[in-house]
C-alpha positions as CSV (number, residue, x, y, z in Angstrom):
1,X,52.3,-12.4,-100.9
2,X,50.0,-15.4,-101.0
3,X,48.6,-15.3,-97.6
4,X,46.0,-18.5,-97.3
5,X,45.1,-21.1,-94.7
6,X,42.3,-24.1,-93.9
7,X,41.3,-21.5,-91.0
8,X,41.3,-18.0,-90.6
9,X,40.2,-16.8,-87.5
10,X,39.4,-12.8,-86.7
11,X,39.4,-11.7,-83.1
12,X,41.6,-12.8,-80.5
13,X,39.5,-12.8,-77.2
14,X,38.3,-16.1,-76.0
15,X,36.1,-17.1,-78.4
16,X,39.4,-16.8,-81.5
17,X,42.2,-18.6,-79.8
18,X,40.0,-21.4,-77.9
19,X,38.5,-21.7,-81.8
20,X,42.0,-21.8,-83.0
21,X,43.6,-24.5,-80.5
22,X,41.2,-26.7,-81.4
23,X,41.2,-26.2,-85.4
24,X,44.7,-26.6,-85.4
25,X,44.6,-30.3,-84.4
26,X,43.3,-30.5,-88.0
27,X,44.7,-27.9,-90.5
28,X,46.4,-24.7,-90.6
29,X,45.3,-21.7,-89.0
30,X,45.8,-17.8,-89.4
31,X,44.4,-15.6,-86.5
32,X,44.4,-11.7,-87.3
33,X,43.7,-9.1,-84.5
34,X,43.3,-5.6,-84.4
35,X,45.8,-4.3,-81.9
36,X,47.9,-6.2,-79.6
37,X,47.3,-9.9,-78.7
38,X,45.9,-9.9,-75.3
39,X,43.4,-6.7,-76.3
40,X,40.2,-8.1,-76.3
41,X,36.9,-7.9,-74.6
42,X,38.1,-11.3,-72.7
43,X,40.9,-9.5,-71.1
44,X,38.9,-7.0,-69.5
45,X,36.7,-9.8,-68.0
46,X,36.7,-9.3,-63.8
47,X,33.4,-11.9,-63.5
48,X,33.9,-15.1,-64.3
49,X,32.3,-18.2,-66.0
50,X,29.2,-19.7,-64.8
51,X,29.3,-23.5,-64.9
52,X,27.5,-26.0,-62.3
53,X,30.1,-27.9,-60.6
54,X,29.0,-27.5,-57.1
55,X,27.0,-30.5,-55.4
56,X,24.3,-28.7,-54.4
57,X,23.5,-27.0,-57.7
58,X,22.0,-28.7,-61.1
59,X,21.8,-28.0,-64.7
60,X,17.9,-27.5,-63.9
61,X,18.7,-24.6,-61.7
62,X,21.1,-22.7,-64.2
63,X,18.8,-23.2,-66.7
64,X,15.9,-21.7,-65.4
65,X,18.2,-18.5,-64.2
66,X,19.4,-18.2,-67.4
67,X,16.0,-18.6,-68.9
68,X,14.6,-16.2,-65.9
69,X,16.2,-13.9,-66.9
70,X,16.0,-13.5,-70.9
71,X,12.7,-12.9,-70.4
72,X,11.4,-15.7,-72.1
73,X,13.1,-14.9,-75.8
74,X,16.0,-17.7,-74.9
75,X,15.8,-21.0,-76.6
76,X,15.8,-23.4,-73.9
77,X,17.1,-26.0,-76.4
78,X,20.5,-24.6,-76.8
79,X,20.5,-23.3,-73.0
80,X,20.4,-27.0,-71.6
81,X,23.1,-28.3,-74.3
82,X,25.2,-24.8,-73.2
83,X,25.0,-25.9,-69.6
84,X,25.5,-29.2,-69.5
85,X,28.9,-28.6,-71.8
86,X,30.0,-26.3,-69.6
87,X,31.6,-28.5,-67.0
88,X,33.5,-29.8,-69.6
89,X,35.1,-26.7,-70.7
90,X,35.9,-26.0,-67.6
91,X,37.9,-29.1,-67.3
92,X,39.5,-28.8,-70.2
93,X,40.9,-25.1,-69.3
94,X,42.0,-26.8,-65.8
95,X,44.4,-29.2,-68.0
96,X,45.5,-26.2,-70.1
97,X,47.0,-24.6,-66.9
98,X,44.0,-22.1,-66.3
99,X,44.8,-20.8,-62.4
100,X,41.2,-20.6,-61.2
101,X,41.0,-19.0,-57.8
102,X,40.3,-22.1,-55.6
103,X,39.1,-22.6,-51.9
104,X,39.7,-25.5,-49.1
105,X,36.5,-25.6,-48.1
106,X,34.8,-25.6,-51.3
107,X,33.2,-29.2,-52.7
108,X,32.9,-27.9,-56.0
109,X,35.5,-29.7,-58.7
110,X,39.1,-29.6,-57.8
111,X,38.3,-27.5,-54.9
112,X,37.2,-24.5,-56.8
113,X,36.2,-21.0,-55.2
114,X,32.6,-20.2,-56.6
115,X,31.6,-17.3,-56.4
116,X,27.8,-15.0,-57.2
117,X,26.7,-13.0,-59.1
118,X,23.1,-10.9,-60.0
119,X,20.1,-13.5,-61.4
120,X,22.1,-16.7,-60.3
121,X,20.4,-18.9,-57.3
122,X,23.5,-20.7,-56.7
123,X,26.9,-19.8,-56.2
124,X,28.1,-21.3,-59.7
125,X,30.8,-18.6,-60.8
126,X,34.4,-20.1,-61.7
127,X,36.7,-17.3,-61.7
128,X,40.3,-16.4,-61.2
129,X,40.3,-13.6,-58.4
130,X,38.5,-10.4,-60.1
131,X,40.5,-10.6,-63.4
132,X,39.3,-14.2,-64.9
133,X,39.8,-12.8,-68.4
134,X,43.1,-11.7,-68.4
135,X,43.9,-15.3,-66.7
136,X,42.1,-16.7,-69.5
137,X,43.4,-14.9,-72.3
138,X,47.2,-15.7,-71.2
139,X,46.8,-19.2,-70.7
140,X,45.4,-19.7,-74.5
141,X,47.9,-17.5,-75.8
142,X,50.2,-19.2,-73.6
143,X,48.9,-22.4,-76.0
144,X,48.6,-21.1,-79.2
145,X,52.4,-20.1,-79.3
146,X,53.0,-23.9,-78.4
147,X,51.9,-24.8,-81.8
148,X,53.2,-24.5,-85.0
149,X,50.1,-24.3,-87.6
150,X,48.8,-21.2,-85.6
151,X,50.5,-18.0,-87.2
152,X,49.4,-14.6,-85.5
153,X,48.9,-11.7,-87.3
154,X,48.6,-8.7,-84.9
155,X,47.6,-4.8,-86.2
156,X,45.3,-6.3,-88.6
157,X,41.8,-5.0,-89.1
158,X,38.9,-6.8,-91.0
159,X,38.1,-4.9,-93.9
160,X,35.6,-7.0,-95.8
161,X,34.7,-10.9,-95.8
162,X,35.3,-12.4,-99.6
163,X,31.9,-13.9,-100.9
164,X,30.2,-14.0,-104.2
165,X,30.4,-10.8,-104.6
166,X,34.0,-10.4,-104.8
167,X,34.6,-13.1,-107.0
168,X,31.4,-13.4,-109.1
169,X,32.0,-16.8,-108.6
170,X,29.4,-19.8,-110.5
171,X,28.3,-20.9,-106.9
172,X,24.9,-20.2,-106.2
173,X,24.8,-19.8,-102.6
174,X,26.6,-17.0,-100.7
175,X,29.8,-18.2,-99.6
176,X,32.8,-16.9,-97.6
177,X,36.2,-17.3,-99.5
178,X,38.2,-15.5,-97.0
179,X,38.8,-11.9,-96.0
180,X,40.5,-8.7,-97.2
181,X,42.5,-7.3,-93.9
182,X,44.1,-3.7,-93.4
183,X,47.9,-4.5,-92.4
184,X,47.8,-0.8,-89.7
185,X,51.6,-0.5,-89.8
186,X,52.3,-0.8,-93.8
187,X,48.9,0.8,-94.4
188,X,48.1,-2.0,-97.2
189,X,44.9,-4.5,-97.8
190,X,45.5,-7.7,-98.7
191,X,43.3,-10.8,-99.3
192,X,43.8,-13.9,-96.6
193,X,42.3,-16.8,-98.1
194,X,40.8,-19.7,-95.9
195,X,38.0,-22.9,-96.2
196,X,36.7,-21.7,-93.4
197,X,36.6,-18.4,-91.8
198,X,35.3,-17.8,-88.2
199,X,34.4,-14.3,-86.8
200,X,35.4,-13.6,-83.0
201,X,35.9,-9.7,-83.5
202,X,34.0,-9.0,-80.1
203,X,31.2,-6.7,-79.3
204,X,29.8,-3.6,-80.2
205,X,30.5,-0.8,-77.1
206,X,32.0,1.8,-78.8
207,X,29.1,3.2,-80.2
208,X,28.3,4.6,-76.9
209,X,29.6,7.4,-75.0
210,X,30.2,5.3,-71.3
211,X,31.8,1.9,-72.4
212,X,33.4,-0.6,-70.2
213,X,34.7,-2.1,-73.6
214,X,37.9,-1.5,-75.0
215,X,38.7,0.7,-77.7
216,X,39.0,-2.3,-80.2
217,X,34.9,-2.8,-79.5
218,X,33.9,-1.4,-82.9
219,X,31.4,-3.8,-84.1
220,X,34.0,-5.1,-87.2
221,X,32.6,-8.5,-88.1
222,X,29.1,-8.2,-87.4
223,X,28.8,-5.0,-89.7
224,X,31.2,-6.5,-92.4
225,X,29.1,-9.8,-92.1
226,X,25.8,-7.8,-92.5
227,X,27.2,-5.7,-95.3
228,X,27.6,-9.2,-96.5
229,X,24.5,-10.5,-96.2
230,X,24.1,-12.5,-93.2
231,X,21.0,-11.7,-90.8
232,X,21.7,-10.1,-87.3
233,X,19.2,-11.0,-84.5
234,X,17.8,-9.2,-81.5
235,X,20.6,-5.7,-81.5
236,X,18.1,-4.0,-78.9
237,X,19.3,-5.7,-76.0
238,X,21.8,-4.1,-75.2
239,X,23.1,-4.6,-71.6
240,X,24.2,-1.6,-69.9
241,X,26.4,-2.8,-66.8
242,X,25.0,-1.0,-64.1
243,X,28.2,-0.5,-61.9
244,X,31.3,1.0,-63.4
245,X,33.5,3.5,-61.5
246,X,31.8,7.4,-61.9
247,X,35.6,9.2,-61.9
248,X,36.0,12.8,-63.4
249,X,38.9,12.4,-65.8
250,X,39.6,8.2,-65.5
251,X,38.4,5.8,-68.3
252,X,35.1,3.7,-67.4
253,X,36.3,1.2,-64.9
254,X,33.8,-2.3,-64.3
255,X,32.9,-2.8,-60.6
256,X,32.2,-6.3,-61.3
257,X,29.2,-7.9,-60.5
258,X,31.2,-10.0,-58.4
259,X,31.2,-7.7,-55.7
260,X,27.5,-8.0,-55.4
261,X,27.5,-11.5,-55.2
262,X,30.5,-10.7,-51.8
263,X,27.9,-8.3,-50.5
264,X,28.4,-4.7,-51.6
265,X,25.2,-2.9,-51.6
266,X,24.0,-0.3,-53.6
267,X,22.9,3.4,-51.7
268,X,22.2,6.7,-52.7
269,X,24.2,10.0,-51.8
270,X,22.2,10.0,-48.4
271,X,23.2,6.5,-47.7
272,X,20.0,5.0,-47.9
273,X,19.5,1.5,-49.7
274,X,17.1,2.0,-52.9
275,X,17.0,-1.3,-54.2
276,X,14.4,-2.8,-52.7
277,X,11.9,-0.4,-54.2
278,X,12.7,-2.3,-57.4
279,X,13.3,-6.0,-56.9
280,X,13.2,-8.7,-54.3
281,X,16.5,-9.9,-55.1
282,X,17.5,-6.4,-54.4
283,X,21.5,-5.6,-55.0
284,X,21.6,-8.9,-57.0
285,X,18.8,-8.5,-59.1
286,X,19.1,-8.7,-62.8
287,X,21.5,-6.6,-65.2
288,X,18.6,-4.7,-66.5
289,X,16.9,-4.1,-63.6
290,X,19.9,-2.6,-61.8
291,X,20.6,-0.6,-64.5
292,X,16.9,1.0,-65.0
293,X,16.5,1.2,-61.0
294,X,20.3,3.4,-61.2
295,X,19.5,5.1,-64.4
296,X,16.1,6.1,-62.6
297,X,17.6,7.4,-59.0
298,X,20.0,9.4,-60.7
299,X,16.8,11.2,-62.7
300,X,14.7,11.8,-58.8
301,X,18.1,12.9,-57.2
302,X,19.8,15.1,-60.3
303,X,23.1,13.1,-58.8
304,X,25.4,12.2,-61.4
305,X,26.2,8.5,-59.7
306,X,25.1,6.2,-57.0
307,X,27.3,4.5,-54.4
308,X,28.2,0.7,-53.8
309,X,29.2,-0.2,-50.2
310,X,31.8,-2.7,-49.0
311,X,32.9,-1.1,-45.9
312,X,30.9,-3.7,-43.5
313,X,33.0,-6.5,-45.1
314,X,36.3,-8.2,-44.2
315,X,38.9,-5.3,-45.6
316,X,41.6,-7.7,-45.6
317,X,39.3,-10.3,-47.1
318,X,37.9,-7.6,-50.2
319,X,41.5,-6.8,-51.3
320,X,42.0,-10.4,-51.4
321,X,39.4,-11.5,-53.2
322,X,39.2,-8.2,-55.8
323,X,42.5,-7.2,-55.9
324,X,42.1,-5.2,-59.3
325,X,39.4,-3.4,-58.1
326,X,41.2,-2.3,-55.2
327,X,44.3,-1.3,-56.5
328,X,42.5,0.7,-59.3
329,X,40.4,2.9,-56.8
330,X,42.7,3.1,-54.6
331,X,45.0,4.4,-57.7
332,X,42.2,7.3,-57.7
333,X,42.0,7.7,-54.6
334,X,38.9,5.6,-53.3
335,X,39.7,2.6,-50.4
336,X,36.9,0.4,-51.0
337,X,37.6,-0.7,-47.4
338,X,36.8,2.5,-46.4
339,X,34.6,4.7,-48.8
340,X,31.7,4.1,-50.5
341,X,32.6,3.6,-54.3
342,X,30.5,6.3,-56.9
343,X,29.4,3.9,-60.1
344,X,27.1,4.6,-62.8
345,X,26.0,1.9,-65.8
346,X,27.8,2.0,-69.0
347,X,27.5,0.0,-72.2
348,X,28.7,-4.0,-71.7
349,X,27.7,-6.0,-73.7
350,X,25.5,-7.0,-76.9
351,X,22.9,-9.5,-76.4
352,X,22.2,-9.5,-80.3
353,X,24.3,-10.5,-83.0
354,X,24.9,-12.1,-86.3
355,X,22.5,-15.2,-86.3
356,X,24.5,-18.5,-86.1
357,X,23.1,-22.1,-85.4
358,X,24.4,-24.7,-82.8
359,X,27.6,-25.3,-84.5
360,X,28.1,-21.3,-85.0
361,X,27.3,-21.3,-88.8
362,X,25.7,-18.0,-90.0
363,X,23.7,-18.2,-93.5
364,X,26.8,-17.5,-95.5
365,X,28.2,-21.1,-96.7
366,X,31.8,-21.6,-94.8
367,X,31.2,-18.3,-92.3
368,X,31.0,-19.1,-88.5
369,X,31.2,-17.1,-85.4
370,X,30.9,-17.3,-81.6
371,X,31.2,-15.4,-78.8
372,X,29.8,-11.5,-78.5
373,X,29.6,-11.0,-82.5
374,X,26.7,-14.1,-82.2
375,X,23.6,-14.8,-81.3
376,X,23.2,-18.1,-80.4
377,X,19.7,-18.3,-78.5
378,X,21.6,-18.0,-75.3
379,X,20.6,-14.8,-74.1
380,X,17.3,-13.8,-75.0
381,X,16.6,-10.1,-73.9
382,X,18.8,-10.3,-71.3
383,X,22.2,-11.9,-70.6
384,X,22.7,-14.0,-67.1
385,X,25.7,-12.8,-65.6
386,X,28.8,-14.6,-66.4
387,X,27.3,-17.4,-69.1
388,X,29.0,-15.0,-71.9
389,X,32.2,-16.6,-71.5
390,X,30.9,-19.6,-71.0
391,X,29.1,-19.3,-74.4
392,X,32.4,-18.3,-76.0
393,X,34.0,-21.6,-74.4
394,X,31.0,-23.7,-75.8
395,X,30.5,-22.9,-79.3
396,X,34.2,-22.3,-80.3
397,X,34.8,-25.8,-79.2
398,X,31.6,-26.9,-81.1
399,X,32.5,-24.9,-84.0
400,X,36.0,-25.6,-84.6
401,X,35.1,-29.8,-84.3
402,X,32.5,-29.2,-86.7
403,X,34.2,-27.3,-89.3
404,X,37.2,-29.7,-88.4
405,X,34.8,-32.8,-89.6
406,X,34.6,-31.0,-93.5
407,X,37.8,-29.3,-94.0
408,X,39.0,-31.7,-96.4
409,X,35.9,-31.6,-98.7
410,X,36.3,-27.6,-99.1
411,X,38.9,-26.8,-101.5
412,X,40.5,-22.5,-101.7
413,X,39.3,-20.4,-104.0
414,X,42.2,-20.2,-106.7
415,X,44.5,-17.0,-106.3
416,X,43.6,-15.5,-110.1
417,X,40.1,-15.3,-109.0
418,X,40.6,-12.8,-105.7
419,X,40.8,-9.4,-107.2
420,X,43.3,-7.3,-105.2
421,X,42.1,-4.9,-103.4
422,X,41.6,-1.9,-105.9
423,X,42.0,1.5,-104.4
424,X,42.6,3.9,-108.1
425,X,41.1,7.1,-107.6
426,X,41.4,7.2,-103.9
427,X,43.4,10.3,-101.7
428,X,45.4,10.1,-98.6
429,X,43.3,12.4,-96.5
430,X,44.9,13.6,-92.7
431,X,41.9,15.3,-92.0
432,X,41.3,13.3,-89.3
433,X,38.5,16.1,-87.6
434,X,36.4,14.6,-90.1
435,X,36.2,11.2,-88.8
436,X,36.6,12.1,-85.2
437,X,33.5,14.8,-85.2
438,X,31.3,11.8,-87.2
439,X,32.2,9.5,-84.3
440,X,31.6,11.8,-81.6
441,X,28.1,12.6,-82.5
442,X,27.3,9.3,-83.3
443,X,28.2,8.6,-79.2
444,X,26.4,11.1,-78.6
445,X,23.3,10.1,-80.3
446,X,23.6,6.5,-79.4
447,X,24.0,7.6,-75.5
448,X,21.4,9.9,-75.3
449,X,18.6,8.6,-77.7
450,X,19.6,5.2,-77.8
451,X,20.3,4.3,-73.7
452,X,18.7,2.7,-71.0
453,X,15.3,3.7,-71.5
454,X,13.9,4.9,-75.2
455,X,11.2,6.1,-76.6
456,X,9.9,6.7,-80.4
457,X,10.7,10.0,-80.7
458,X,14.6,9.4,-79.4
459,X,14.8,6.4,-81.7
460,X,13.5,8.1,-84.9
461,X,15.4,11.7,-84.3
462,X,18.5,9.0,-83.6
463,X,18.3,7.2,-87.0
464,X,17.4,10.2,-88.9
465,X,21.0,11.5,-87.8
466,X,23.0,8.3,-88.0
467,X,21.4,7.6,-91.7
468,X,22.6,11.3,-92.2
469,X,26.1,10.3,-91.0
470,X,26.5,7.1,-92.9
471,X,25.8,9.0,-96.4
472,X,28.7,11.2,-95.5
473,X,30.7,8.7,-94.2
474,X,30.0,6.4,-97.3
475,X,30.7,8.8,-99.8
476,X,34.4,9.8,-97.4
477,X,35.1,6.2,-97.6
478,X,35.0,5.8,-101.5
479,X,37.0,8.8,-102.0
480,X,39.4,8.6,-99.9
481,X,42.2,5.3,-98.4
482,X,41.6,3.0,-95.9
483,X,42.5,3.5,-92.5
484,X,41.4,1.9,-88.8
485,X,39.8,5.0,-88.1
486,X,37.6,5.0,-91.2
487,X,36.9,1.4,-91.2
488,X,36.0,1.9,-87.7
489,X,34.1,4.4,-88.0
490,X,31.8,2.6,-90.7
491,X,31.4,-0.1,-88.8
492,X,30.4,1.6,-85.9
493,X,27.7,3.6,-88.2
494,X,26.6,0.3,-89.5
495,X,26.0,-1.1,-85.9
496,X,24.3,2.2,-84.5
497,X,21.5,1.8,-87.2
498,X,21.1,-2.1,-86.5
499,X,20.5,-1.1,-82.9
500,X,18.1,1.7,-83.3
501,X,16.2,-0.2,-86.5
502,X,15.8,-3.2,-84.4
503,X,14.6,-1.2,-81.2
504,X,12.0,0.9,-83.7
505,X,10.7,-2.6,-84.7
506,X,9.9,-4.1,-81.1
507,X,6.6,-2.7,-79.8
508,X,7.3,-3.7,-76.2
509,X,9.1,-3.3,-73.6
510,X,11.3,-6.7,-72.5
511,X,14.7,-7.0,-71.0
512,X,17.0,-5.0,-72.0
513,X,14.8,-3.2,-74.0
514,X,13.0,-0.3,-72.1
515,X,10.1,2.3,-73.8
516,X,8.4,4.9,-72.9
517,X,5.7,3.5,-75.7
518,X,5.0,0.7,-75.3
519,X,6.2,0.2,-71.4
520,X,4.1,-3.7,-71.1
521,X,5.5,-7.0,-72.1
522,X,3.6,-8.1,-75.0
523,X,4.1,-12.0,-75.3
524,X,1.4,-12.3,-77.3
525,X,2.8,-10.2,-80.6
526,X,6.5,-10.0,-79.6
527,X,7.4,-12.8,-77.9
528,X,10.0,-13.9,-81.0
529,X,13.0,-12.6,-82.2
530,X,13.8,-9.2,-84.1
531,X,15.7,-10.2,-87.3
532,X,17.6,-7.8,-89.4
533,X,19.1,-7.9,-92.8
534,X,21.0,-6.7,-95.8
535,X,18.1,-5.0,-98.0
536,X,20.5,-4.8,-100.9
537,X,21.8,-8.5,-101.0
538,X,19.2,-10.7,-99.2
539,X,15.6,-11.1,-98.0
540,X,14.2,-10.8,-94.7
């Protein structure tokens, strides 16, 4: 079956559908996700969306928090034109039904409640109680099913992007025909075609141990887009969240920073405040900070979590205003009203990614991405709490009106010259303890060479084992049919060594980035960006 569209859009958090509403006033669009539709990094979202609609805030202000706190590796450029867009996102999700969380006394647009969160000066968060995502994500799904050029493909990995390649086509520069997608229920790969094909698969948390990402978070497009050949930027800086719920036998739960902002304060077992040994902004310092300051407490004390405390608040007031958070510990037995809550950092988020300009264009011709897979500039070494879905919001929107503009000069690449996907040779393997024992130690590696802080002799044991597993994963793979767990797996192997070769190459410590080495910021020799790509298909 032909499968072809003007748009093809992989990933379905915020970045994919808002991308897709907007492309659809021009052409035909085909959105493929991994599992379900609502599965996304969006959905698990508790923060909110940073955006300056109160009177007493400015762009200025956000900009300089934002810049504050990438540690002077964010282009201020595309941080002004990402704030002062952002009020108009916001708007626009307001007319698509978005139920923001609002308040009577606020004077911020239409009344809304904004809230705080770690690195911000100003209350500036838009949110919808403590689960903004999943508000988010049902409202543009909510949309998308409202039109008819939008057709959803769900249980539908990315297996690889179609470029040159593929097609040995006469073009001269690298250019993206398309993708070849794993169908998970039928177990076949077939090709989509497209004009334009934009990459919203997510971020990259599964490659540690402690996540707060879901179990979709495998790093697809950015590894298939490096595979082929587009540049990734700054994978060090990778933000460890420093508050998820510390649970024997429960999945990593986010505390979100949110409750920071309220006024939950972090203590140690003996009940004593630590963080002002660390930071003047204390409990709402920085990400990073947080997250070295925890990571380093639990080292003096040998305790395998530190506390947040909420008991001095309103109770009625905290299960109104984190509702999710409260039902969840109190599910495990916790009353935040009442208890102090045990939380230790986890991998969040990538500030890295593949390198896209201000319309979201990578280098390969008719490729774009947004959202976690990209790095915009935004971030620098560090991301400001809350701008990531505002990013997402931004260069979708940007995206989709620019590719919009040149749809109609792009023409598909005709059928004949797609090869099908050719899998002669291969086996069906069920020895599944193959792949699961590669991904296990590659967790392991990641969390305890690869973590919070790192040092040259983690790093360099850590790629010497990863490169060891992507030979034997490699050679699995070519032997052997496609499945999500493979194709996962890969990618995940792909990512790890991005991460750890990018980390090797900064000689500093900056962000997110913590050694042991080189502990100083040098902004004299590394104040720039750590770029990354395909030795086999492109130059650095």
């Amino acid at each position: 079956m032909d499968k072809r569209a003007d748009f093809l859009v992989i990933g379905s958090g915020i970045a994919g559908l808002y991308f897709a509403i907007h492309a659809a006033k021009k052409g035909s669009v085909i959105v493929v996700t991994k599992k379900k539709d609502i599965e996304s990094n969006t959905n698990h979202a508790q923060g909110g969306i940073a955006c300056v609609l109160d009177p007493e805030d400015s762009f200025s202000a956000h900009i300089e928090d934002t810049l504050s706190t990438g540690k002077d590796l964010s282009d201020k450029n595309v941080v002004t034109m990402l704030v002062e867009e952002g009020p108009n996102r916001i708007k626009e999700l307001l007319s698509m039904g978005t139920d923001f969380t609002k308040s009577k006394s606020s004077m911020a647009f239409n009344q809304l409640d904004l809230g705080r969160e770690g690195g911000h000066t100003q209350n500036r968060i838009v949110h919808a109680h403590d689960y903004t995502g999943k508000e988010l994500e049902q409202t543009l799904l909510q949309k998308i099913r409202g039109l008819k050029n939008i057709t959803l493909y769900e249980n539908h990995c990315l297996v690889e992007l179609i470029t040159n390649h593929h097609v040995q086509h006469t073009q001269k520069k690298n250019t993206c025909y398309g993708a070849y997608v794993f169908d998970t229920i039928n177990k076949r790969v077939s090709p989509i075609r497209a004009k334009i094909t934009f990459l919203a698969t997510g971020g990259v948390g599964q490659v540690y141990l402690h996540t707060t990402n879901p179990d979709i978070a495998t790093g697809d497009g950015l590894a298939c887009a490096y595979r082929a050949g587009a540049p990734v930027k700054n994978m060090e800086f990778i933000q460890f969240h420093p508050t998820t719920l510390f649970c024997a036998g429960a999945d990593s739960f986010l505390i979100s920073e949110a409750l920071r902002g309220y006024g939950a304060i972090l203590k140690d077992k003996r009940q004593l405040e630590f963080m002002k040994k660390y930071h003047p902004m204390e409990s709402l310092a920085p990400r990073d900070v947080v997250a070295r300051a925890i990571d380093n407490e639990m080292k003096i004390s040998g305790e395998p979590c530190v506390y947040l405390d909420i008991r001095h608040a309103s109770p009625s007031r905290t299960k109104r205003k984190f509702p999710t958070i409260y039902s969840r510990c109190k599910e495990l037995g916790i009353d935040i009203t009442k208890e102090l809550i045990p939380v230790v950092p986890a991998s969040h988020y990538v500030c890295g990614g593949l390198s896209v300009d201000l319309q979201g264009r990578t280098s390969i011709t008719n490729l774009y991405a947004g959202g976690e897979v990209s790095c915009t500039g935004v971030h620098g070494a560090n991301r400001l709490a809350s701008n990531s879905l505002l990013e997402a919001l931004v260069f979708s929107k940007r995206s989709a009106q620019f590719t919009s503009d040149k749809i109609d000069v792009i023409t598909h690449l005709p059928l004949k010259d797609i090869p099908s996907w050719d899998d002669s040779g291969t086996i069906d393997n069920e020895e599944w303890i193959l792949i699961s024992h590669n991904l296990t130690e590659l967790k392991q590696i990641m969390w305890n060479y690869v973590g919070i802080v790192r040092s040259n002799l983690r790093l360099n044991r850590a790629i010497r084992r990863i490169k060891l597993l992507e030979k034997e994963t490699e050679n699995f793979y070519r032997r052997t049919k496609i499945s999500l767990e493979l194709l996962e797996l890969r990618n995940l192997i792909t990512v790890s060594k991005l991460i750890v070769l990018s980390a090797l190459k900064r000689h500093e410590s900056r962000g997110l980035h913590y050694t042991t080495d080189y502990p100083q910021t040098n902004d004299l020799h590394w104040k720039r960006d750590t770029i990354l790509s395909n030795p086999s298909l492109s130059k650095e």
